[in-house]
C-alpha positions as CSV (number, residue, x, y, z in Angstrom):
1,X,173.8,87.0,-4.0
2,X,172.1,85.3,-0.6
3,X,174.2,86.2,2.4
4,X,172.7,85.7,5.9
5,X,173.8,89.0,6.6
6,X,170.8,90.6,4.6
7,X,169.0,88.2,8.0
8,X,170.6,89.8,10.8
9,X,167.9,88.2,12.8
10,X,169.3,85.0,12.4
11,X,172.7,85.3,13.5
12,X,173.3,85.2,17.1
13,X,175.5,88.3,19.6
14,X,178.7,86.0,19.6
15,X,178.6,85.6,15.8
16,X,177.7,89.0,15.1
17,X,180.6,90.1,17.5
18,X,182.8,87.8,15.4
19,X,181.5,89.4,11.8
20,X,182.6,93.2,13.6
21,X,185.7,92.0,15.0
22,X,186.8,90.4,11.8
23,X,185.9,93.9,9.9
24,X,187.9,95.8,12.5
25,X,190.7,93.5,11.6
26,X,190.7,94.2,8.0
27,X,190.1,98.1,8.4
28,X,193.3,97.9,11.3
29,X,195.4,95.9,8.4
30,X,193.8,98.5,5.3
31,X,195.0,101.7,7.7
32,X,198.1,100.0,8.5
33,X,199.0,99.2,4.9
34,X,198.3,102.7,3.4
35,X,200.4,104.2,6.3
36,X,203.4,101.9,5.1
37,X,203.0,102.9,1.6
38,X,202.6,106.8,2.7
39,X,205.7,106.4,4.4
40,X,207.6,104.2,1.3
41,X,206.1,107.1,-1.0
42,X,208.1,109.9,0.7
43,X,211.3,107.8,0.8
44,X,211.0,107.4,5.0
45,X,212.2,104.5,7.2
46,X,209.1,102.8,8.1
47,X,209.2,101.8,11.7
48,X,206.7,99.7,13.7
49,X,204.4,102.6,15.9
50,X,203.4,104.1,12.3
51,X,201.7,100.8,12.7
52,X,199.4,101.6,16.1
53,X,197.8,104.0,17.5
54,X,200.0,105.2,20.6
55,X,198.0,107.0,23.5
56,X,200.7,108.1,26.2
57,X,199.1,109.6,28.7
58,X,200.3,110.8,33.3
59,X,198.0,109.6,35.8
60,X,197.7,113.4,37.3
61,X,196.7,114.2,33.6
62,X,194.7,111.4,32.6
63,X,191.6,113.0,30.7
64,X,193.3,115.8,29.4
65,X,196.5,113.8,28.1
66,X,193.9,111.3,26.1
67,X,191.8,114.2,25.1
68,X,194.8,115.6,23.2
69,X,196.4,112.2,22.3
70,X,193.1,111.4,20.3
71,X,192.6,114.6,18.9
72,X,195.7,114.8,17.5
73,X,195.4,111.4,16.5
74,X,192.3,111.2,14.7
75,X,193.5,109.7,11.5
76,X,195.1,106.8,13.4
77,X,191.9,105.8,15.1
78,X,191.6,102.7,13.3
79,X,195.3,101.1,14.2
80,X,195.5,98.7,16.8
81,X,195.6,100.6,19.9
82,X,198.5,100.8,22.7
83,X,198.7,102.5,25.7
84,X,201.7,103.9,27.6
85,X,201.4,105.5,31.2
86,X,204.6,107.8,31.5
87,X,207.5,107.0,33.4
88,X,206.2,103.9,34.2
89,X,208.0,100.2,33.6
90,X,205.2,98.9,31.5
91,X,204.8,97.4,27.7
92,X,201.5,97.3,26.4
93,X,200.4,93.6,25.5
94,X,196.7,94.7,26.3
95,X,197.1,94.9,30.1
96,X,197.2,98.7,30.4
97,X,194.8,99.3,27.8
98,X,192.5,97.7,30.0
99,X,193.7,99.8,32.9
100,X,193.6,102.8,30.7
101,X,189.4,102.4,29.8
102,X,188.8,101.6,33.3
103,X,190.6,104.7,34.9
104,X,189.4,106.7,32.1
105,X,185.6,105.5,32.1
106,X,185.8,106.3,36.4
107,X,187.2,109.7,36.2
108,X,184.8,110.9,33.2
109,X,181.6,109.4,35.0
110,X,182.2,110.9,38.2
111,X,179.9,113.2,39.5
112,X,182.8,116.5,39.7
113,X,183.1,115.5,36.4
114,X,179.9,117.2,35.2
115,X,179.4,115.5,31.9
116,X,177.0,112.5,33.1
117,X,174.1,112.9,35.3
118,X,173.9,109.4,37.6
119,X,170.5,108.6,38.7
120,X,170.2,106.5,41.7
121,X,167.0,105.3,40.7
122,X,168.1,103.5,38.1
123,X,171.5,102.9,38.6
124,X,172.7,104.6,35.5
125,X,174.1,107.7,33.7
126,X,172.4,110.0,31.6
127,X,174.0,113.5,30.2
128,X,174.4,116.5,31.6
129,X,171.9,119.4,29.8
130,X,174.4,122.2,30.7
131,X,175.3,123.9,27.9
132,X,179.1,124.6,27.4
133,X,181.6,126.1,24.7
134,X,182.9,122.7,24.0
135,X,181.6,119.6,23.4
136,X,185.0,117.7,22.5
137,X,185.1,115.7,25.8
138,X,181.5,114.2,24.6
139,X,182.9,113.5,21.8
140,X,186.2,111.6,23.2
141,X,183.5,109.4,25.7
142,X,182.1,108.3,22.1
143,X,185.7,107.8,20.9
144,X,186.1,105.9,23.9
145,X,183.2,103.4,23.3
146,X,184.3,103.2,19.1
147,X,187.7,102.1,20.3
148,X,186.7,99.5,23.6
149,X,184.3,98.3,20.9
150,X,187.1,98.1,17.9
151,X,189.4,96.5,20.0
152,X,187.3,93.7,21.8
153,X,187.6,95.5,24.9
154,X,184.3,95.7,27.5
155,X,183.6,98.5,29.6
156,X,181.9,99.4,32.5
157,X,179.5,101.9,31.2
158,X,175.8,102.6,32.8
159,X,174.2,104.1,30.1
160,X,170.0,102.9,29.7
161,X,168.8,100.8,26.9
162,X,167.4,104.6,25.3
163,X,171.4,105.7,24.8
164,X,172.4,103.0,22.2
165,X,169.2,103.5,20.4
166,X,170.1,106.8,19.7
167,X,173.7,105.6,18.8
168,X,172.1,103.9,16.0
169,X,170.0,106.5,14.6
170,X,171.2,106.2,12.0
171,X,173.7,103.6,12.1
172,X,175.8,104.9,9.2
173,X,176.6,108.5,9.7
174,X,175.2,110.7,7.1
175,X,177.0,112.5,4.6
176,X,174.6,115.4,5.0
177,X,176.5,117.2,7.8
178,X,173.1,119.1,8.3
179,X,171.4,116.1,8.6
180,X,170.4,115.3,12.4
181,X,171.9,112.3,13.9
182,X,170.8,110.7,17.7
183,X,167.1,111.6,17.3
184,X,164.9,109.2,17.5
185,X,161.5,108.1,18.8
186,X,161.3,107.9,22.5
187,X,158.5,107.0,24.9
188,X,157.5,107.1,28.0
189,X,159.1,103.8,29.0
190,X,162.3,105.2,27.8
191,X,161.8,107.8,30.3
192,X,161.3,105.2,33.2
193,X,164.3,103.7,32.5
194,X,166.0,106.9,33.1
195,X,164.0,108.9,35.6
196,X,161.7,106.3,37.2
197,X,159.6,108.9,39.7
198,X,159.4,111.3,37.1
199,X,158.2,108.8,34.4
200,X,155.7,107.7,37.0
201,X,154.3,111.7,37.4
202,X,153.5,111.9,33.6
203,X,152.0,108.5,34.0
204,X,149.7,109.8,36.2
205,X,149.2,112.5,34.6
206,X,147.9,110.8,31.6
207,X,145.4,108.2,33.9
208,X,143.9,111.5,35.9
209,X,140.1,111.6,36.2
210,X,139.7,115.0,37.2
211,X,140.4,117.8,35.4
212,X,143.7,118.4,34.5
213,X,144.0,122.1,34.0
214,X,142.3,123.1,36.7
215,X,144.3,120.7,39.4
216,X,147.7,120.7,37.6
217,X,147.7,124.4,36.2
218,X,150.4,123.5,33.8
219,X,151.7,124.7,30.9
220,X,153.6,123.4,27.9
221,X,156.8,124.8,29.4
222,X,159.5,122.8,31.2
223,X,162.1,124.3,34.2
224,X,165.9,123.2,34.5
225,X,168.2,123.8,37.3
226,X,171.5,124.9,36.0
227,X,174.4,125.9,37.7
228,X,171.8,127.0,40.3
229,X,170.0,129.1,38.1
230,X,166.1,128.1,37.2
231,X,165.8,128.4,33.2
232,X,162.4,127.6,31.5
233,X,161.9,126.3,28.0
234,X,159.1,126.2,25.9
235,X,158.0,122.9,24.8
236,X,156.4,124.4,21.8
237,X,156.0,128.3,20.6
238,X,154.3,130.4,23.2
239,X,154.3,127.1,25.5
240,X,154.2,129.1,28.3
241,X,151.0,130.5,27.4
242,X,149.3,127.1,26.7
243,X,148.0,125.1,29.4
244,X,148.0,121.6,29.8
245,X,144.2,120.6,29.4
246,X,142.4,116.7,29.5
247,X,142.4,117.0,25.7
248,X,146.3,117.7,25.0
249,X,148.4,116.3,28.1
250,X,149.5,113.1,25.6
251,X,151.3,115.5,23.5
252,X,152.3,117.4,26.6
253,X,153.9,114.5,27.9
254,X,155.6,113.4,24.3
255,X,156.9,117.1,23.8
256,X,158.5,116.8,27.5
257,X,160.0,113.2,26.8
258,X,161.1,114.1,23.4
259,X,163.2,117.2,24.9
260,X,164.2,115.1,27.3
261,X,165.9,112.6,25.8
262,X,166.3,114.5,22.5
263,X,166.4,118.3,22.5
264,X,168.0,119.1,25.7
265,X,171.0,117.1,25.4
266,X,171.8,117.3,21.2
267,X,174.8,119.0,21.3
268,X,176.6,116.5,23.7
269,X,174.8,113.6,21.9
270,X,175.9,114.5,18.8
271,X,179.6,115.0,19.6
272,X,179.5,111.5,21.5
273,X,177.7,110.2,18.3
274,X,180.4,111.3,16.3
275,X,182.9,110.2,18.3
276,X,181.8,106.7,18.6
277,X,181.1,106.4,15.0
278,X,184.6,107.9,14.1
279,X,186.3,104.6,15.2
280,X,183.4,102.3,14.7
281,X,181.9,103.2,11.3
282,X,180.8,100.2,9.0
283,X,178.1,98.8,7.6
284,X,178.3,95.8,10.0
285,X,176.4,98.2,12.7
286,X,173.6,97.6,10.5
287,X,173.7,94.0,12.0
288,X,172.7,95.3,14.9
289,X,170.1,96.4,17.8
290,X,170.2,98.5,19.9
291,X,170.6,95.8,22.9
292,X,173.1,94.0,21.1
293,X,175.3,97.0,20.8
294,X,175.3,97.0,25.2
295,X,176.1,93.9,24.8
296,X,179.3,94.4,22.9
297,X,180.2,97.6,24.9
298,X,179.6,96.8,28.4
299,X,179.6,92.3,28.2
300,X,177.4,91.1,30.4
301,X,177.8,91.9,34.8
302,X,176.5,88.5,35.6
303,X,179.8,86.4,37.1
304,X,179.4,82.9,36.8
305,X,182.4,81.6,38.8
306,X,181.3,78.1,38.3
307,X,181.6,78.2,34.7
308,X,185.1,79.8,35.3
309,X,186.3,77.2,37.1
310,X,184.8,74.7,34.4
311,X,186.6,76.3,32.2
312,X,190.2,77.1,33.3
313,X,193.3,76.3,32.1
314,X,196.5,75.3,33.9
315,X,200.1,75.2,33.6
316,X,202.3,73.3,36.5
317,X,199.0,72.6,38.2
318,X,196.1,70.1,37.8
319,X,193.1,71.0,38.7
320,X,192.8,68.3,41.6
321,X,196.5,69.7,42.9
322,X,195.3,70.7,46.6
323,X,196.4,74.3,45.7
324,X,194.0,74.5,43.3
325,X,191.1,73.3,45.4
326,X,191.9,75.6,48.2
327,X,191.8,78.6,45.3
328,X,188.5,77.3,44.0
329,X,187.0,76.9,47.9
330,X,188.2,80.6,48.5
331,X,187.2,82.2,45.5
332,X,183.4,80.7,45.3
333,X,183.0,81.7,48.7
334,X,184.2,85.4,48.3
335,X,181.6,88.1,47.9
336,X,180.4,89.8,44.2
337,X,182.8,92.7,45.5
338,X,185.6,90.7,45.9
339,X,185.0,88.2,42.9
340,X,184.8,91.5,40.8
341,X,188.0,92.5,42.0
342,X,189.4,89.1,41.2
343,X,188.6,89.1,37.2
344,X,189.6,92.9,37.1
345,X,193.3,91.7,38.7
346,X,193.8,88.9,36.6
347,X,192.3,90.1,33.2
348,X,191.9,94.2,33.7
349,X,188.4,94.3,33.4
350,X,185.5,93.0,35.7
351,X,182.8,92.3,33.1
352,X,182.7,89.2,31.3
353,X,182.7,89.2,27.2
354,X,179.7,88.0,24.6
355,X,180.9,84.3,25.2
356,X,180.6,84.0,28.3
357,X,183.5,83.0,30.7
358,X,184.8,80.7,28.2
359,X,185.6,83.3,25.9
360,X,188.5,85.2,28.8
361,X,190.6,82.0,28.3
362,X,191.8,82.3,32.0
363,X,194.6,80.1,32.7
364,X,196.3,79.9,36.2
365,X,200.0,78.9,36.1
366,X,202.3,77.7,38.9
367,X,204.4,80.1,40.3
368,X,208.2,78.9,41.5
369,X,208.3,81.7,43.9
370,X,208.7,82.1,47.8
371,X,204.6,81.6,49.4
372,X,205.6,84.9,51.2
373,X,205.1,86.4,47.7
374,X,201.7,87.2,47.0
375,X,199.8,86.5,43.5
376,X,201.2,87.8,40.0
377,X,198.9,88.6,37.0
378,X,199.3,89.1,33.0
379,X,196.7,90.7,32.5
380,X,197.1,90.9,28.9
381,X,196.8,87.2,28.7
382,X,194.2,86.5,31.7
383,X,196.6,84.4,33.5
384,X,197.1,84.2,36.9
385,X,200.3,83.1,38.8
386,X,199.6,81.7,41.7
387,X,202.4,80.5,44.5
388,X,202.1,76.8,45.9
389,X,200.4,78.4,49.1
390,X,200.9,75.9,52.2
391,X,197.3,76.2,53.5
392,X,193.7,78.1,52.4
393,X,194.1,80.3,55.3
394,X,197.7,82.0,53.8
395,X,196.4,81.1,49.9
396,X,192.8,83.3,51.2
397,X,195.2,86.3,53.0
398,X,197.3,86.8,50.0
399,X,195.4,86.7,47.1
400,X,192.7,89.5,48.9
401,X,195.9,91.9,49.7
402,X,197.2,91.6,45.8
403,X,193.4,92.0,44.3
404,X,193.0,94.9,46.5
405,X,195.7,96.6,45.4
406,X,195.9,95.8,41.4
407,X,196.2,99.4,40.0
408,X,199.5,100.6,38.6
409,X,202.6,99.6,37.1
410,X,205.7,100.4,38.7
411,X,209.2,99.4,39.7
412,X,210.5,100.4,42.8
């Protein structure tokens, strides 16, 4: 029968976004349904967290507490997720799993971290070719992405254009477990949006006029700095015996991009290929490029805060109430920084979805509260409260004190 899906070509981000999102819904109810009837089956009371997937997880322990959580989880993957910080006041309405990807995502990426490479080049992440014992953090970073992904949630996430072209290769895991997944055809334009002044080194490699052998005095063998130790690898057997001549540097340079982007990293690839496709598998990936899959990881880090305002919603305000006009003023004229830190108070994350800024459904309701108060979010409903603020001077003071200081949820 026709369908339009056998046409992905013809169906735009925001409806393919809409095709995944309904799927996820129907694999969250399927999961859901079989866990009721396991639990009916063995004659147990049923009770409503069979029907989620709970992550609780301590702030001092934050990797290692959701490293265990979703390992021992794994079967739960696809329930709706919830997230529970420890001895704090919070209920889960989407809010703080918002918080929990962002604090996550910044710990994992950071340079003591170890596991991602950031190249300031570029501006983005690229993983670490140290080989380890275990590769299970890779593998929750994949996890990570599945789940953001499954659950509608964006992330802020550097990886290059090259990363999610591996993610789909394939885009259905095979049921060979010996077949090899996250290898595919690179180039050296992949490279360059990697490793720009390396990229540039092979480029002029391959436009030299002299001779190559005799000025370069290479050989088909590549060096690697790890953990302050210099470790050579043959590109291909007895590489180091091979030199790099005018007639073979294009397959020099392929055999250097290729373990690159391929070889050197394929045990943490694989682990983080796994782990995205262990929340995320289904044939709707095959709707998909590999741009499009950025898209619905990451949304888009352009902030239109015109098209917010266009857009808002309100609730004991209009939007020509002279509260509202001194928010607007304030806001437009605050730097990217501070805008940034405006969207991530008010809806937990800082990038805006597939839709647009019409698609956060950001509302702004009037708060019956003392002005000495500051601001109030939901995040888990993008709606701000905002007190009836005598002047743009006091509105302008409070609202930077209680965006720069949005983490956490206590009572004291």
């Amino acid at each position: 029968r026709f369908s339009f899906c056998q046409y992905p070509f013809i169906i735009s981000i925001a409806a393919k976004k809409v095709i995944i999102q309904r799927d996820s819904e129907q694999q969250m109810i399927s999961i859901a349904r079989q866990s009721l009837v396991d639990k009916v089956s063995r004659r147990q009371k049923p009770d409503m967290n069979m029907l989620f997937l709970n992550v609780k997880v301590r702030r001092t322990h934050l990797v290692s507490d959701s490293l265990d959580e979703l390992a021992r989880k794994r079967a739960d993957l696809k329930k709706k997720l919830k997230v529970t910080f420890i001895g704090e006041a919070g209920l889960d309405m989407g809010g703080l799993t918002k918080e929990w990807f962002l604090l996550l995502i910044r710990q994992i990426f950071h340079p003591d971290y170890g596991m991602f490479t950031y190249h300031k080049d570029s501006h983005c992440h690229w993983f670490s070719s140290f080989k380890c014992d275990n590769y299970s953090e890779f593998r929750l970073v994949g996890a990570l992405m599945g789940l953001a992904v499954y659950n509608s949630i964006t992330l802020d996430i550097r990886f290059p254009p090259c990363c999610y072209k591996k993610l789909l290769s394939p885009p259905i895991v095979p049921c060979d477990h010996n077949t090899l997944v996250g290898i595919c055809d690179v180039t050296l334009d992949d490279l360059f949006q990697i490793m720009p002044e390396l990229a540039h080194g092979l480029s002029e490699l391959l436009s030299y006029e002299g001779n190559v052998e005799e000025d370069f005095y290479s050989t088909f063998q590549v060096f690697q700095e790890e953990f302050g130790v210099i470790k050579s690898y043959n590109l291909k057997p007895n590489g180091d015996k091979i030199p790099v001549t005018n007639q073979n540097r294009k397959e020099y340079v392929q055999l250097y991009v290729d373990f690159l982007l391929n070889k050197s990293i394929y045990k943490q690839f694989a682990a983080f290929y796994y782990g995205f496709h262990s929340v995320c598998a289904s044939y709707a990936l095959l709707l998909l490029r590999p741009e499009e899959v950025e898209i619905l990881v990451c949304g888009s880090p352009e902030l239109d805060m015109s098209a917010l305002q266009r857009s808002t919603q309100y609730e004991g305000y209009q939007k020509t109430d002279i509260t509202i006009r001194y928010f607007w003023d304030v806001v437009l004229g605050f730097s990217l920084e501070l805008q940034k830190k405006l969207l991530h108070f008010a809806t937990g994350s800082d990038r805006v979805p597939v839709g647009g800024m019409a698609d956060l459904n950001f509302k702004i309701s009037k708060s019956e509260t003392s002005t000495n108060w500051l601001p109030v979010a939901h995040t888990c409903f993008n709606q701000l409260c905002l007190p009836p603020y005598k002047n743009k001077k006091e509105l302008k003071q409070k609202l930077i004190i209680g965006i720069s200081n949005a983490e956490g949820f206590g009572l004291e």
